[in-house]
Structures are given as C-alpha cells and as structure tokens.
VEXFI-662194 format. One record per residue: x, y, z of N, C-alpha, C in turn; residue in one letter; residue number from 1; chain. Coordinates in steps of 0.2 Angstrom, whole numbers, plus 5000, padded with zeros to 4 digits. Example, Ala and Ser with C-alpha at 12.3 -4.5 7.8 and 13.67 -1.06 7.14 Angstrom:
2
> n.xx n.yy n.zz ca.xx ca.yy ca.zz c.xx c.yy c.zz aa i ch
> 5066 4972 5039 5062 4978 5039 5066 4984 5039 A 1 A
> 5064 4989 5035 5068 4995 5036 5064 5000 5039 S 2 A
END
This chain:
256
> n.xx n.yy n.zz ca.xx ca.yy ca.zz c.xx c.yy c.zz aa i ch
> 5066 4895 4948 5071 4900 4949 5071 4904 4956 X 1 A
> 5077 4905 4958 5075 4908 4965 5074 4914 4967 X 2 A
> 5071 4917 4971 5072 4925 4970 5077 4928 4975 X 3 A
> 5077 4936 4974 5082 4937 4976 5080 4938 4984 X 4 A
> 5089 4938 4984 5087 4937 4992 5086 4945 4995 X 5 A
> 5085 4949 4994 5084 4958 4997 5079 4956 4997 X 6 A
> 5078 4959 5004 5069 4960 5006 5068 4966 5009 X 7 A
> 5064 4968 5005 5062 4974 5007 5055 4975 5007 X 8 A
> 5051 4983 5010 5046 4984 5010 5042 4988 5005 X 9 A
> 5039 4985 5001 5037 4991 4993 5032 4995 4997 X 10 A
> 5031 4996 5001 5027 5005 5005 5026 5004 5010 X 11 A
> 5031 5002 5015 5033 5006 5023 5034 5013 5021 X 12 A
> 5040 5016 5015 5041 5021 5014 5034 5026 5017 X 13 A
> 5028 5024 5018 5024 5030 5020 5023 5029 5027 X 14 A
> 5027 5027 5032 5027 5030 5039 5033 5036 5039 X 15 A
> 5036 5035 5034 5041 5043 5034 5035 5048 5034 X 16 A
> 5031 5049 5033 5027 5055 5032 5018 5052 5035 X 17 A
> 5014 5056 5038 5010 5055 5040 5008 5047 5046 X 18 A
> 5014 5049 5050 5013 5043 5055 5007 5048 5061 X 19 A
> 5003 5044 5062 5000 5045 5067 4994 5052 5064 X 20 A
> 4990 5049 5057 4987 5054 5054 4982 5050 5051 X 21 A
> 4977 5053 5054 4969 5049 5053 4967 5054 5047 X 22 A
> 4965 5049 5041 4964 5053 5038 4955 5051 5035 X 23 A
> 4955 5056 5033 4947 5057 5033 4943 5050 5027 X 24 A
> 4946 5049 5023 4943 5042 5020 4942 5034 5026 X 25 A
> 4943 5038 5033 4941 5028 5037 4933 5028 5038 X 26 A
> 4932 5036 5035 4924 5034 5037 4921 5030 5034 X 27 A
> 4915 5028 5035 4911 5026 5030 4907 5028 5026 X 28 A
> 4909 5027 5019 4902 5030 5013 4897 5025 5011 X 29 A
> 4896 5018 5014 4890 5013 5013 4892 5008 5019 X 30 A
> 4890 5004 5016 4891 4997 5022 4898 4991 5019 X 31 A
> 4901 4994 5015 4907 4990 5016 4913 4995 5015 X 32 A
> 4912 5000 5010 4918 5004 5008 4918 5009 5009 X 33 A
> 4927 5013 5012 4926 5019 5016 4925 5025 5011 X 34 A
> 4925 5029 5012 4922 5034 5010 4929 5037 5006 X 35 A
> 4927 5040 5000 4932 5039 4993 4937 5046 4996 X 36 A
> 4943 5047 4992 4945 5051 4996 4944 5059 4988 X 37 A
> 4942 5064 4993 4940 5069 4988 4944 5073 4983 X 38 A
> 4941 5073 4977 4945 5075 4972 4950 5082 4974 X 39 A
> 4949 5086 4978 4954 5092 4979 4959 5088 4984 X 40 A
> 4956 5081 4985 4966 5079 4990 4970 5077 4986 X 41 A
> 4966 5074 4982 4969 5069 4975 4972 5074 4970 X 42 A
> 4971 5079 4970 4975 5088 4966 4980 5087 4968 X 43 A
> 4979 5087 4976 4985 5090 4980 4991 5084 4980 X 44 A
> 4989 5077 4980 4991 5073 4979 4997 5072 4974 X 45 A
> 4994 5075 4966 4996 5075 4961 5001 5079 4962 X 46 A
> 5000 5084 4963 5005 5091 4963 5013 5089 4969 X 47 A
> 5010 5084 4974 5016 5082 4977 5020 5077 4972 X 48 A
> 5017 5073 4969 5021 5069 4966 5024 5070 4960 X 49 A
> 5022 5077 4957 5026 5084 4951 5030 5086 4956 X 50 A
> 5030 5089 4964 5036 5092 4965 5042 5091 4966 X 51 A
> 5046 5095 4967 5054 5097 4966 5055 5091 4972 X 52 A
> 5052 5089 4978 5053 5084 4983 5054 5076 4979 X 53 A
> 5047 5076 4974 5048 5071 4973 5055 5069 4967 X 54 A
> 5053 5073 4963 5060 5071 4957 5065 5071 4962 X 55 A
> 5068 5073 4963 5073 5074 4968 5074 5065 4972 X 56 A
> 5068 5063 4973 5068 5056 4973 5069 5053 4966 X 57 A
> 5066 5054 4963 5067 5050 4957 5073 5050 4952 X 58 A
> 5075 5057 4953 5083 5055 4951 5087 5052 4955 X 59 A
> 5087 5051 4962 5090 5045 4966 5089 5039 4963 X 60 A
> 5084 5038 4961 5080 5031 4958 5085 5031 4952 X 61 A
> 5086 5035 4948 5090 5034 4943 5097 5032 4943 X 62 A
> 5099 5034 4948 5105 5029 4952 5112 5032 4952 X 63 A
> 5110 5040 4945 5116 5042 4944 5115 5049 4944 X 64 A
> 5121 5055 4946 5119 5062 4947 5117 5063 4938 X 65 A
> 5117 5061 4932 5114 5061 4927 5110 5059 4923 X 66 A
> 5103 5057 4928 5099 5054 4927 5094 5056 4923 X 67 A
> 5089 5052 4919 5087 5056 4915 5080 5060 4916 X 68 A
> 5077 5066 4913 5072 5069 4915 5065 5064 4917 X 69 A
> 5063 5063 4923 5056 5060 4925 5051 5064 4921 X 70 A
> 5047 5059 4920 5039 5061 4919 5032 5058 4922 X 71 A
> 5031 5063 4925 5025 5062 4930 5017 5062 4929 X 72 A
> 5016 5057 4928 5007 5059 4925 5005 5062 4931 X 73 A
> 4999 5066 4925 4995 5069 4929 4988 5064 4934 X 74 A
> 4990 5058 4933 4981 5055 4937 4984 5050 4942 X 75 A
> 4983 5053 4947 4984 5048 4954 4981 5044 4958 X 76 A
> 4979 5038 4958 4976 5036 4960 4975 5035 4970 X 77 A
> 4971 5033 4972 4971 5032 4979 4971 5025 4982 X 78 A
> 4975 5022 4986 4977 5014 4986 4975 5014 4993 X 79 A
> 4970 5008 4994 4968 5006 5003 4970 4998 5006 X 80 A
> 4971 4997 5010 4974 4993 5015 4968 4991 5017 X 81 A
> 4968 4984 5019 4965 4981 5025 4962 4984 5030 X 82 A
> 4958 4985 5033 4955 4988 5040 4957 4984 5045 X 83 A
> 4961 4985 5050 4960 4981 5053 4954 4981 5059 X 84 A
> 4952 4986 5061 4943 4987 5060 4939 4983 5060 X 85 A
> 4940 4981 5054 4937 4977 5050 4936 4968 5049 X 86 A
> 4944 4968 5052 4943 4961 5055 4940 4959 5061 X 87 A
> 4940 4963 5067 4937 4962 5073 4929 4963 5071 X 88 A
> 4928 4968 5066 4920 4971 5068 4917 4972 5058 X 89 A
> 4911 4969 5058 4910 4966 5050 4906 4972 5049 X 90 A
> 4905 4978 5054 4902 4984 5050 4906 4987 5051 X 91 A
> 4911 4988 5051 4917 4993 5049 4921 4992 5042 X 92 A
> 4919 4998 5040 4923 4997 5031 4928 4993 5030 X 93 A
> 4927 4990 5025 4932 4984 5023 4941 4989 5023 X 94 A
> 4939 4992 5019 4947 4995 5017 4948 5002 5020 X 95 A
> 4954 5004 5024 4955 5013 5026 4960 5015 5019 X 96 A
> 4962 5022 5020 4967 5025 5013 4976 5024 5016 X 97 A
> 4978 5021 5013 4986 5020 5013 4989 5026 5009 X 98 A
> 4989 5025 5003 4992 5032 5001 4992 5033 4994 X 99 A
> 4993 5039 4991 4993 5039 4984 4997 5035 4979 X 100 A
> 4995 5034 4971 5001 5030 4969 5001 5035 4964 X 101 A
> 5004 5037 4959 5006 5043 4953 5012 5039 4950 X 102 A
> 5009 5037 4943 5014 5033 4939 5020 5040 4935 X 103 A
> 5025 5037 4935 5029 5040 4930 5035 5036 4929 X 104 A
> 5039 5040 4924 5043 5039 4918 5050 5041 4918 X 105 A
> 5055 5038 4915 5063 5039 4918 5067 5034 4917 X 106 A
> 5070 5038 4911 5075 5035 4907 5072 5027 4905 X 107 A
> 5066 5026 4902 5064 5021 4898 5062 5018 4904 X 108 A
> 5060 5017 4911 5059 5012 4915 5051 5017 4918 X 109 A
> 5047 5013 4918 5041 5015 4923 5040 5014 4930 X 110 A
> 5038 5019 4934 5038 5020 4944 5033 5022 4943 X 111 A
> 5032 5021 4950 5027 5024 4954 5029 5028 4962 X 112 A
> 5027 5035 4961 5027 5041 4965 5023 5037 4971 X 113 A
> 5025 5035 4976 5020 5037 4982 5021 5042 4987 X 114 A
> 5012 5046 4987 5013 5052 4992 5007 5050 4997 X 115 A
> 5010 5053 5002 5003 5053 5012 5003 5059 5013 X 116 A
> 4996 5063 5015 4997 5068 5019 4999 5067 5026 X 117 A
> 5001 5073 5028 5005 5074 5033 4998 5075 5039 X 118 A
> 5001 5076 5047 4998 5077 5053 4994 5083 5051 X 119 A
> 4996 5088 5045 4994 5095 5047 4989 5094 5036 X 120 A
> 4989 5090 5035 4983 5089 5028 4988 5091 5021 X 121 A
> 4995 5091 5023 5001 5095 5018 5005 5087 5014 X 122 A
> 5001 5086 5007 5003 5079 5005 5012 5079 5003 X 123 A
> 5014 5076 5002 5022 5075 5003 5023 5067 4999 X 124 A
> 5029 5066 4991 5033 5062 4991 5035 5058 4997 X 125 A
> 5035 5053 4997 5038 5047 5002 5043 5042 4999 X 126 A
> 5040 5039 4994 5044 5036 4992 5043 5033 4984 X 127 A
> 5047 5030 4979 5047 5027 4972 5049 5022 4974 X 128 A
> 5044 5019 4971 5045 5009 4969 5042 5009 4960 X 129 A
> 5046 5003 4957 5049 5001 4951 5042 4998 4947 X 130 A
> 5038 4999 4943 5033 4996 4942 5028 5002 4941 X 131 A
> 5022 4999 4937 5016 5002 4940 5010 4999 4942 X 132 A
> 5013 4994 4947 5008 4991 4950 4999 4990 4953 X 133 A
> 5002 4998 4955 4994 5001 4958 4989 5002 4951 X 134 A
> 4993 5007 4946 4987 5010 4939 4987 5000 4935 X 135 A
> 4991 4996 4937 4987 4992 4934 4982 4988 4935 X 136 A
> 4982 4988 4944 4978 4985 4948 4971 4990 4948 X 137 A
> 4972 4997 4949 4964 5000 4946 4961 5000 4939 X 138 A
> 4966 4999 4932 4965 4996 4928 4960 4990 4928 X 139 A
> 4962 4987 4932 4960 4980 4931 4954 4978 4937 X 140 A
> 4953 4985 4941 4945 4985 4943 4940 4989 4941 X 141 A
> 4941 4992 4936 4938 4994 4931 4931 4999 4934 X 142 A
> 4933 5004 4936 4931 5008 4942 4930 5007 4948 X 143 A
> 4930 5002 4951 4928 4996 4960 4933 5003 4963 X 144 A
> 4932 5001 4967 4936 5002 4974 4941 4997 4975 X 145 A
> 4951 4999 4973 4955 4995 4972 4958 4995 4981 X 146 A
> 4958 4989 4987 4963 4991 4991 4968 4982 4991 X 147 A
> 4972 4984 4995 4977 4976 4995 4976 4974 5001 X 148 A
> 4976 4969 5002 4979 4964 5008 4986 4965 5010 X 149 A
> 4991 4967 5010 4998 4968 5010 5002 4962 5014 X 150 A
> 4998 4959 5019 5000 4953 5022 5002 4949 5018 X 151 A
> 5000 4946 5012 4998 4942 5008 4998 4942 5001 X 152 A
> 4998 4950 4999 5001 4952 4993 4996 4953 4988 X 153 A
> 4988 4952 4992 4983 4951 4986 4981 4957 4986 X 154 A
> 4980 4959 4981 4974 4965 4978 4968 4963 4977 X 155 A
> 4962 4966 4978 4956 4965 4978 4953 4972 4972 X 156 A
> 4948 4972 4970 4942 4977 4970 4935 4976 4977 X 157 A
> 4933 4981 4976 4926 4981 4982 4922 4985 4978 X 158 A
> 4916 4982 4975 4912 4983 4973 4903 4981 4976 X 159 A
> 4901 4987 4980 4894 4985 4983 4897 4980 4990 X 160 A
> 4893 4974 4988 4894 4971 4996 4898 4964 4993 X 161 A
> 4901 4964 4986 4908 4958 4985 4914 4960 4985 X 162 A
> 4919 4958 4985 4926 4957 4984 4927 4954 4979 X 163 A
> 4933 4954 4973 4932 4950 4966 4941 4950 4969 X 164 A
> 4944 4948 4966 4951 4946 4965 4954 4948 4958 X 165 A
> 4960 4952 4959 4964 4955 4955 4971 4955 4951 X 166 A
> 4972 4948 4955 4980 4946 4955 4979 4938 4957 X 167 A
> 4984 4935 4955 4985 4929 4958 4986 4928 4966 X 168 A
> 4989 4932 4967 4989 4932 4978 4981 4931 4979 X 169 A
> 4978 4936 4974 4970 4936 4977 4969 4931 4978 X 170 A
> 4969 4927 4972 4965 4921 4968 4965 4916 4975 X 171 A
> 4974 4917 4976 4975 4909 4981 4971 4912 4989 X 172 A
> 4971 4917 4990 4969 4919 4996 4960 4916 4996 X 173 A
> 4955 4919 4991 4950 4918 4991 4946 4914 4986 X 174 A
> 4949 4912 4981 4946 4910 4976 4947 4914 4970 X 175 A
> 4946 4911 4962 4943 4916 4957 4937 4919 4956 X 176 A
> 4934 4916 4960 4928 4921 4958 4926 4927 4964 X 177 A
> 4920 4930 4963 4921 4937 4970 4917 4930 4973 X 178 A
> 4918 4933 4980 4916 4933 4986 4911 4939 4990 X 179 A
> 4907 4938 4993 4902 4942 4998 4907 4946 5003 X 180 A
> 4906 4951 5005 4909 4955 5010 4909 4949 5015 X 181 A
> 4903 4950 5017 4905 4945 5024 4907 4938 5025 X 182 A
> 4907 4933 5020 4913 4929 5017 4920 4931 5018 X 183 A
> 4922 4935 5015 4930 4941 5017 4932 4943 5024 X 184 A
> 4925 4945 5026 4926 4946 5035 4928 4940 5038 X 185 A
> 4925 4936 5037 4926 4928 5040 4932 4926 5040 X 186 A
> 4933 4927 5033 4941 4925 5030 4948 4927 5035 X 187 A
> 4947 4935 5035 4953 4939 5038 4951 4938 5047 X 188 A
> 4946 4939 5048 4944 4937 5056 4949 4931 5056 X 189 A
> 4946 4927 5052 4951 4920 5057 4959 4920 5053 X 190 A
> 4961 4924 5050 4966 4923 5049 4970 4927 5052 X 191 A
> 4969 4935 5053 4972 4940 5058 4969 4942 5066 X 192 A
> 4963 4938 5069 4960 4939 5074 4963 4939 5079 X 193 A
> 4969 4935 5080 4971 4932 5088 4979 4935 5083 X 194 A
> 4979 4941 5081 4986 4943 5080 4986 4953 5080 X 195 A
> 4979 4953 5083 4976 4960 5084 4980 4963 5090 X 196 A
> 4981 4969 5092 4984 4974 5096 4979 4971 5103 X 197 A
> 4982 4971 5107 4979 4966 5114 4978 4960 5115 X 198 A
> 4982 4954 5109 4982 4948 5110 4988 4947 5111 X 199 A
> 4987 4939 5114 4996 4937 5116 5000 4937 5110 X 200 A
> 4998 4937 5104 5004 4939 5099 5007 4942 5099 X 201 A
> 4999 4947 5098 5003 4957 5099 5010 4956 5104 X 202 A
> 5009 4954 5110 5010 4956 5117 5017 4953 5116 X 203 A
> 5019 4948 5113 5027 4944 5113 5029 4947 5107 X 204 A
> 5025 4953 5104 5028 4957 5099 5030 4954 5093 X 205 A
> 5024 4950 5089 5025 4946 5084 5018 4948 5077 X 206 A
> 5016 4951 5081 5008 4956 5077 5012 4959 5071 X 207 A
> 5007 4958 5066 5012 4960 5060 5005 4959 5055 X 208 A
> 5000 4955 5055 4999 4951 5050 4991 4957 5047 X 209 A
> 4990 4962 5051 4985 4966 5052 4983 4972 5049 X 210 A
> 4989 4977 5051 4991 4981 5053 4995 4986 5045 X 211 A
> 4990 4990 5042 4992 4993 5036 4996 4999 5037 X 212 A
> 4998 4999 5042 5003 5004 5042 5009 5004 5046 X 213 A
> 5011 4995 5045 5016 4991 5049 5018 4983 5045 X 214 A
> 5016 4986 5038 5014 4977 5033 5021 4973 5035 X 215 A
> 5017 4967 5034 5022 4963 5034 5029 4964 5029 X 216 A
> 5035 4960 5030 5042 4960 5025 5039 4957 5019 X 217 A
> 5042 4958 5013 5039 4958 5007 5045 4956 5005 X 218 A
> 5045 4947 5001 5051 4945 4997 5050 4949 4991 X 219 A
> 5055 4951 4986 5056 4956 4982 5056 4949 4975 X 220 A
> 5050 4949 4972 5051 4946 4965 5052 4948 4960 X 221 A
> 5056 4946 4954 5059 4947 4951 5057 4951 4944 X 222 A
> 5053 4952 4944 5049 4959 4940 5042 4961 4940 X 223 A
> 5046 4967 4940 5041 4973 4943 5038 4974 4950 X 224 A
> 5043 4972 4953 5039 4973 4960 5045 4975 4964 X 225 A
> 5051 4977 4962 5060 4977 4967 5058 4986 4969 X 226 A
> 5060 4986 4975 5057 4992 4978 5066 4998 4977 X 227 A
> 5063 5002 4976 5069 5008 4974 5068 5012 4983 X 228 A
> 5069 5010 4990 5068 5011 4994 5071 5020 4997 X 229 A
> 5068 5023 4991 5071 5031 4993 5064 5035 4997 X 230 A
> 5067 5040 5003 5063 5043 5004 5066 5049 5008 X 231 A
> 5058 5053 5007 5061 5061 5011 5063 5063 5018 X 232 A
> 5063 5055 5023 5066 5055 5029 5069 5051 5029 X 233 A
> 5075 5048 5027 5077 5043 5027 5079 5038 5036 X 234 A
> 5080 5042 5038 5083 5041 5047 5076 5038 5049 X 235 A
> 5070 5042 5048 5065 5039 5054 5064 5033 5050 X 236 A
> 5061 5032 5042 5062 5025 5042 5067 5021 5042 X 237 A
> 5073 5022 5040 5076 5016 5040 5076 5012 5050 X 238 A
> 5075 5018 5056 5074 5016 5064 5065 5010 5061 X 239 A
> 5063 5011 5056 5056 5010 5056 5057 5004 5054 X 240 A
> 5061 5001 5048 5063 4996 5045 5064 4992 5051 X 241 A
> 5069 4992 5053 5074 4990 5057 5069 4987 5063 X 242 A
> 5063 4991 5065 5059 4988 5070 5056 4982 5067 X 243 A
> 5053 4984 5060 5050 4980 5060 5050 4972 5056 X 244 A
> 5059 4974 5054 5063 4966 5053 5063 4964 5058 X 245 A
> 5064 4966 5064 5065 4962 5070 5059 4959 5071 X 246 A
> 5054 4963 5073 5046 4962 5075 5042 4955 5070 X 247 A
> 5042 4956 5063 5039 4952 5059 5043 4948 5056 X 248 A
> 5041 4942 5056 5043 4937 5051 5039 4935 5046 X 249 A
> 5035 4937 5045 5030 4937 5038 5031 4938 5034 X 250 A
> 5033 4934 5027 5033 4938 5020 5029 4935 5018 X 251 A
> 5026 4943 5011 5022 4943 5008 5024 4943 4998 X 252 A
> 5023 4938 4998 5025 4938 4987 5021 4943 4985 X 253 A
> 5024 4950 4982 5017 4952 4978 5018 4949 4971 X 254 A
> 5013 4942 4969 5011 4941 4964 5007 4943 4960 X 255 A
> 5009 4947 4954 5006 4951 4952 5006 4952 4944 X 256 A
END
C-alpha cells in the first residue's frame, strides 16, 4: 500500500522554541549516557504541556472551533537524539535531550504535547503530533535511557555500555539483539562521519544525516505517526521547514 504523499517533520516543531539552547542534560553522567534531565525541569516540563499555550494547540489539532476537552497527563517523559558528538568522538555521550514528550487525550484520539525550554530555562508547548509514540517507546525500555536516531526513524534504549533496539527501524539499522556502545559508534561514525559540519557535504549544503535539531524529512506512515504540524511560532518554523526541504533529501520511516 502506498503512503501518503505529505511529508512532514514529526519534531522540527522544537526549533520554534529553544533554537540555540544548550541545555544542561549534554553533559555527562557515565561513559555513555548524558546526564538525566532533573526532576524539577520535568515539573516544569509538565506544567507546560497543562498550559493555556498548549491546549490552545490541541484544540487546533482538533480541527474544529468545537473541539473536544483535552486531557493531559500528568508524567512526561524526556526524549534524546543522537549526539552528533558522538559520532566524531566515542567518549562523548551517546545521546543529548531533544525535548519533552506529555501524552494526552481528545475527543477519543491519543497526542503527544511536545515542550523545549527556552534560551532563558522558561519550558514552552511547541508542538502536537498524533500518537503516543515516545510513552510507548519508554514503555518498551523499561527504565533504559530511551533516545532516537531520527535520521532513520530508529529508537534505541541505553543501558550501561549497550544499545538494545526498540522498533523495527532499530532492528534493521543494528540488528535484534543489543549491541556494545562502541559497536554503535562505529556504526553512526561511518554512516554520518563525512556529513558532519566542515565536510564537503556540509559545504554543498546536503548535511542533514547528523544533526538532532535539523532531522532529516520524515515520510508520514499511515498510523500513528501523521504529524498534526501546529506550533506557537508558526512563521519561524514554517521559514525552518522550508530550509530544510530544500537542504535535505533524506527520509526517514518512523517504523514503529
């Protein structure tokens, strides 16, 4: 069956908010995984994705000015991206933080709230996408450390010094069984190494394959994964989109 043709990003939406915000989880808390992000961000996290900014997206998401009451749980996960770091350099944490994910509810359909703190630590609604892809992915690392490959669409868990596979994207990317960190390094080294910021990739402006807060275009498969593309700046992303359908040719299936 074929899918559909709209391509979109399932979380570009968080360069609308905190572009150019290091945030304190790139550190290191062992020799593979960054350092967890702290229960009072993950408060504040949540309280964004209960606020008046977010419903406010989520009755967009509902399509119609009579949409029906959201419901926002209270437990929000923390979702991490690739290091690109970490491809260049095999002691730099495997994964940095991308942004929260906060499932909720609406008119019979399940979302997911994603929120990023801002330049100034003030977390902020970004965007609803259709699913709840992230609570099942940490669901199904059964406390690990959940981050994505977003190039590629795979989810991992990080557990100590392996990587185990999550999803089917994993599976084909590395195998079904876990894998060693440094195994993984290997893997991403040669597969995004000569597409890093100062190679001739980069340079003819084709880099894309790396880069977790510039993911690759993402073909939209046919359930639970179609992105509801609403956000609280719409203008700076949509100038964002726009770059980077030109820039990247890459898509990624989230097979999931």
């Amino acid at each position: 069956m074929r899918r559909p043709k709209n391509v979109l990003l399932r979380c570009a939406a968080v360069l609308a908010a905190g572009l150019g915000f290091t945030f304190a989880a790139a550190g290191l808390a062992g020799a593979a995984g960054p350092q967890p992000v702290a229960p009072t961000e993950l408060s504040k996290a949540t309280n964004a994705a209960r606020s008046s900014e977010a419903l406010s997206l989520l009755d967009k998401a509902g399509g119609t000015a009579k949409a029906a009451a959201a419901s926002v749980a209270r437990d929000t996960q923390p979702i991490y991206a690739l290091n690109p770091g970490f491809v260049r350099d095999a002691s730099a944490p495997v994964a940095t933080f991308w942004y929260a994910a906060t499932t909720a509810a609406q008119g019979g359909r399940t979302l997911t709230v994603f929120t990023t703190p801002d330049a100034k630590g003030a977390w902020h609604a970004v965007n609803v996408a259709s699913g709840n892809t992230e609570a099942r992915m940490v669901s199904a690392a059964a406390g690990s450390l959940v981050f994505t490959e977003p190039q590629v669409g795979a989810w991992y868990a990080l557990s100590g010094t392996q990587v185990r596979p999550l999803n089917q994207s994993a599976i084909k990317s590395i195998g079904a069984r876990p894998i060693t960190v440094t195994a993984y390094q290997e893997l991403v080294s040669d597969r995004y190494s000569d597409k890093l910021p100062g190679t001739h990739y980069n340079d003819v402006g084709m880099a894309g394959g790396y880069d977790p807060t510039a993911t690759a275009v993402a073909e939209v498969a046919p359930a639970n994964t179609h992105i509801l593309l609403i956000t609280a700046s719409g203008g700076v992303l949509v100038l964002a989109l726009l770059v980077l359908a030109r820039r990247y040719s890459l898509k990624a299936r989230y097979n999931d």
